[in-house]
SETI-351393 format. One record per residue (C-alpha): residue number from 1; residue in one letter; x, y, z. Coordinates in steps of 0.2 Angstrom, whole numbers, always signed. Layout:
% SETI-351393
kegu seq=NUM; type=a; east=X; north=Y; up=Z
...
***
This chain:
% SETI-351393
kegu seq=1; type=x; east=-42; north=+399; up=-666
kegu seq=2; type=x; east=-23; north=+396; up=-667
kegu seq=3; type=x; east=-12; north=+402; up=-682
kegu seq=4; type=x; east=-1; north=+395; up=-694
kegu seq=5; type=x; east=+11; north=+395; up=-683
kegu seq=6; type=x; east=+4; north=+389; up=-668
kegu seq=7; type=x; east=-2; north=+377; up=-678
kegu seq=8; type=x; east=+15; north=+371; up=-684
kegu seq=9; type=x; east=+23; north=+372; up=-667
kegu seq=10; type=x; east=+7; north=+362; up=-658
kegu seq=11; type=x; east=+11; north=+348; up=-672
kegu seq=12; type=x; east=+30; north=+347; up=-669
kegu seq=13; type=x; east=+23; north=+345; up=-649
kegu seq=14; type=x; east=+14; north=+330; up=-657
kegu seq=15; type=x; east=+27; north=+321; up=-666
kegu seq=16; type=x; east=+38; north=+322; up=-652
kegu seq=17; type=x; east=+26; north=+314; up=-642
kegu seq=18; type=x; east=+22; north=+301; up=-653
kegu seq=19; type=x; east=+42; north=+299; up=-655
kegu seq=20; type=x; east=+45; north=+296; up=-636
kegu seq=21; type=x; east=+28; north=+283; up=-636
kegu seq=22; type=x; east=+37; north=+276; up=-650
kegu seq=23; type=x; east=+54; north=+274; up=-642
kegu seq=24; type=x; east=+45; north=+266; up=-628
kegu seq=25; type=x; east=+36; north=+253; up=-639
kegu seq=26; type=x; east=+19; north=+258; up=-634
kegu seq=27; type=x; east=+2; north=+254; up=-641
kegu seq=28; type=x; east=-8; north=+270; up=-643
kegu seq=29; type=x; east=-21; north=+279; up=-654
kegu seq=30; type=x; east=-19; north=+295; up=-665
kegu seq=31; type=x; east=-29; north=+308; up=-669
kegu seq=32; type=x; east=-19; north=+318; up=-681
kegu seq=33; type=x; east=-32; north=+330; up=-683
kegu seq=34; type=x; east=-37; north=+332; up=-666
kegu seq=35; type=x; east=-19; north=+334; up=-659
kegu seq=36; type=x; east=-23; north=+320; up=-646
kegu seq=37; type=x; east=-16; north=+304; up=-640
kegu seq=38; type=x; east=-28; north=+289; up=-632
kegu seq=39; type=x; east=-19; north=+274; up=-622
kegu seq=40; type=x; east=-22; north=+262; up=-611
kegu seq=41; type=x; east=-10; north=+258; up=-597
kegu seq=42; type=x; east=-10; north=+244; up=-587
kegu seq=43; type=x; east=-4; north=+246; up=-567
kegu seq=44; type=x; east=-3; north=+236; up=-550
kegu seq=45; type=x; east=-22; north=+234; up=-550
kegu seq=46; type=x; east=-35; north=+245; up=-561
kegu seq=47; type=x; east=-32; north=+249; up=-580
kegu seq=48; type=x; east=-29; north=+266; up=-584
kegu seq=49; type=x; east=-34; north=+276; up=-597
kegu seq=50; type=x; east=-23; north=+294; up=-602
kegu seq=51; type=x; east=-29; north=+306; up=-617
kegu seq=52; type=x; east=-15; north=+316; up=-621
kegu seq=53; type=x; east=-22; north=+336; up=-633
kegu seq=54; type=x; east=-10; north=+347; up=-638
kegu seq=55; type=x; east=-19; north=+363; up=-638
kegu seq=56; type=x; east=-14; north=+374; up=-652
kegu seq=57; type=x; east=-22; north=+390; up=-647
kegu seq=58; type=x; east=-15; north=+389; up=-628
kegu seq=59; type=x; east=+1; north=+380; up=-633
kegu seq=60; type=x; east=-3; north=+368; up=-620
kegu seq=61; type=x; east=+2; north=+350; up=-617
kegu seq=62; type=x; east=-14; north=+344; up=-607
kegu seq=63; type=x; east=-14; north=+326; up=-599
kegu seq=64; type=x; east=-29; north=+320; up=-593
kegu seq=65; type=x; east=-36; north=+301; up=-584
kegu seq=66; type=x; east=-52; north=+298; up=-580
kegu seq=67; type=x; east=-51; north=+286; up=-563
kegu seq=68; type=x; east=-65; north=+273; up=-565
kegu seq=69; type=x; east=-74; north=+275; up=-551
kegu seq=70; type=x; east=-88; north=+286; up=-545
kegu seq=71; type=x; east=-93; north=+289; up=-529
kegu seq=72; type=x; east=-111; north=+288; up=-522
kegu seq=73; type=x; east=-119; north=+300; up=-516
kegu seq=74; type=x; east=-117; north=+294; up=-496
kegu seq=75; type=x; east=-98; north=+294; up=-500
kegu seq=76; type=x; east=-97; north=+311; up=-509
kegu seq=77; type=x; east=-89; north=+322; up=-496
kegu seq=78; type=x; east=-77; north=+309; up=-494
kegu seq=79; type=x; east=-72; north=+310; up=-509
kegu seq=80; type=x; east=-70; north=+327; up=-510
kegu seq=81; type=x; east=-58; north=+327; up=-493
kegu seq=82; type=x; east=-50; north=+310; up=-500
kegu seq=83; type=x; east=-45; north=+320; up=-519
kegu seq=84; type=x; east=-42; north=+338; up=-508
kegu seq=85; type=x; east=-28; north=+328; up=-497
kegu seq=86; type=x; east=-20; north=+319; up=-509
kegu seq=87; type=x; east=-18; north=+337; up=-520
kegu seq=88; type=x; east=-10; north=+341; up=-506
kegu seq=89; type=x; east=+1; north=+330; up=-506
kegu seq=90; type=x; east=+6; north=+331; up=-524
kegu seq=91; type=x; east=+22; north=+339; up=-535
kegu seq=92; type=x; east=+13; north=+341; up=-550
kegu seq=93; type=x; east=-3; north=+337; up=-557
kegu seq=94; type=x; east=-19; north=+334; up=-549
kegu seq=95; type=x; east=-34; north=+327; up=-546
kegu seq=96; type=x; east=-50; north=+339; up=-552
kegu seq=97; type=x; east=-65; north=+330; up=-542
kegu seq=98; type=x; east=-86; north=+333; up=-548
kegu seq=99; type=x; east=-95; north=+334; up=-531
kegu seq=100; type=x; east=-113; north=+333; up=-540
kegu seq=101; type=x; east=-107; north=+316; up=-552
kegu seq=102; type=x; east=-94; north=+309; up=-541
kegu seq=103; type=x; east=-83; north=+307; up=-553
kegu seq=104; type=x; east=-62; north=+310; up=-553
kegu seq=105; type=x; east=-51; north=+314; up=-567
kegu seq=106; type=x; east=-32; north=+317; up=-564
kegu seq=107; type=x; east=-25; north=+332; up=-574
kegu seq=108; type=x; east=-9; north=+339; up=-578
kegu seq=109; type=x; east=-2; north=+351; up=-593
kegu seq=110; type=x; east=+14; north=+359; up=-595
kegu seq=111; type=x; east=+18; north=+375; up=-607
kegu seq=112; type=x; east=+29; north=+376; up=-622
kegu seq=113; type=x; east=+24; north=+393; up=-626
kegu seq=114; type=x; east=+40; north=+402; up=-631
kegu seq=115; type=x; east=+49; north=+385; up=-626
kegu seq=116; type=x; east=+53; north=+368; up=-635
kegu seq=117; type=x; east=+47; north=+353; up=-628
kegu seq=118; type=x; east=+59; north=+336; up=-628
kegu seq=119; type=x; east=+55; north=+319; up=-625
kegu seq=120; type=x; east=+63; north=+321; up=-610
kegu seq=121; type=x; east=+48; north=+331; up=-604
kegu seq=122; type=x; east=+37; north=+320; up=-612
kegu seq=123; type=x; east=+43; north=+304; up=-604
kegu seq=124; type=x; east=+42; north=+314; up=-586
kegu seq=125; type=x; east=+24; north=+318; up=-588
kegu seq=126; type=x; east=+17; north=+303; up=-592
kegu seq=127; type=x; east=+29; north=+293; up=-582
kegu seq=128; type=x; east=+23; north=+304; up=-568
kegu seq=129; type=x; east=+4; north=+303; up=-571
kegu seq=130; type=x; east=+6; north=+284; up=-572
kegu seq=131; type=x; east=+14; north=+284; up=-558
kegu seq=132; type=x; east=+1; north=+296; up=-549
kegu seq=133; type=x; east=-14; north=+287; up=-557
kegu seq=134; type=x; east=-8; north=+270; up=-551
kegu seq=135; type=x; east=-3; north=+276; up=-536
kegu seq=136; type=x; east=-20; north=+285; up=-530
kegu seq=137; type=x; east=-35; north=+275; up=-543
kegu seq=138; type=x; east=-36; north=+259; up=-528
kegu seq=139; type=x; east=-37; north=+271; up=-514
kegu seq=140; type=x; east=-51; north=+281; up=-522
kegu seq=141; type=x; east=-60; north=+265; up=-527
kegu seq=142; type=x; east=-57; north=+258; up=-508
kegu seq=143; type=x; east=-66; north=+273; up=-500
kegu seq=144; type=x; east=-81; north=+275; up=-513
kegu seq=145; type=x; east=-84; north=+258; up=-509
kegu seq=146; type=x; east=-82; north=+260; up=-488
kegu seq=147; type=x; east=-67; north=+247; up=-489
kegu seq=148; type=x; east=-56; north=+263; up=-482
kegu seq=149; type=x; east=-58; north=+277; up=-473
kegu seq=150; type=x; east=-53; north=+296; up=-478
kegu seq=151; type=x; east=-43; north=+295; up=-460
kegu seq=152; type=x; east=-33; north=+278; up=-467
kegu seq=153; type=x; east=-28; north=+289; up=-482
kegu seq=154; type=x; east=-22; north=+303; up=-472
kegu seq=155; type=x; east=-12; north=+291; up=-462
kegu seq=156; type=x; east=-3; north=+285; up=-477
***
């Protein structure tokens, strides 16, 4: 359970966050007393959905995206290779894959334990995780649905 003032830091976290969505004229949701943001973002082709948790206790910025897709059961080793490769290929973030659902969730958190977090930072991850998201969430849904190959990812 965090302190007072692990509390009170999480909570600047917040309002810095909210400040940069702000800045940028975005629609979202709050849940002040959840420490968590919920927007919808719109990319070349499938809508995106980001939760945003500042976690008090680990003083933790934590993004997370749940791609819409699942795969089926005959496609669920691709995707394991499919979300493995494209880890690989990634600077930050990643994509954190259930074998037994078939489901993927891109993740990513940064630290601002002993640290202050700007908007700066703010802008970069979810600028980065839209990126990411958009970049990745078509490719996953071609291959669940046998419309690519795992190969015809790793030849990208």
């Amino acid at each position: 359970m965090a302190d007072e003032k692990q509390l009170k830091k999480a909570q600047t976290v917040y309002a810095s966050l909210c400040g940069m969505l702000d800045e940028k004229s975005w629609h979202y949701e709050q849940h002040k007393e959840d420490l968590v943001i919920t927007f919808t973002a719109r990319g070349d082709d499938i809508p995106m959905q980001f939760i945003i948790y500042i976690d008090a206790d680990r003083e933790l910025v934590r993004l997370m995206s749940p791609i819409p897709i699942s795969f089926g059961e005959d496609k669920r080793v691709e995707g394991a290779l499919a979300t493995s490769r494209v880890n690989y290929a990634l600077a930050d973030g990643s994509f954190d894959y259930d074998f037994k659902e078939g489901k993927v969730m891109f993740r990513m958190t940064s630290s601002y334990r002993d640290s202050l977090i700007s908007m700066e930072l703010m802008k970069y991850m979810v600028g980065c995780a839209l990126y990411t998201v958009d970049e990745y969430n078509d490719k996953f849904l071609m291959i669940a649905k046998g419309m690519m190959s795992v190969d015809d990812l790793f030849s990208k």
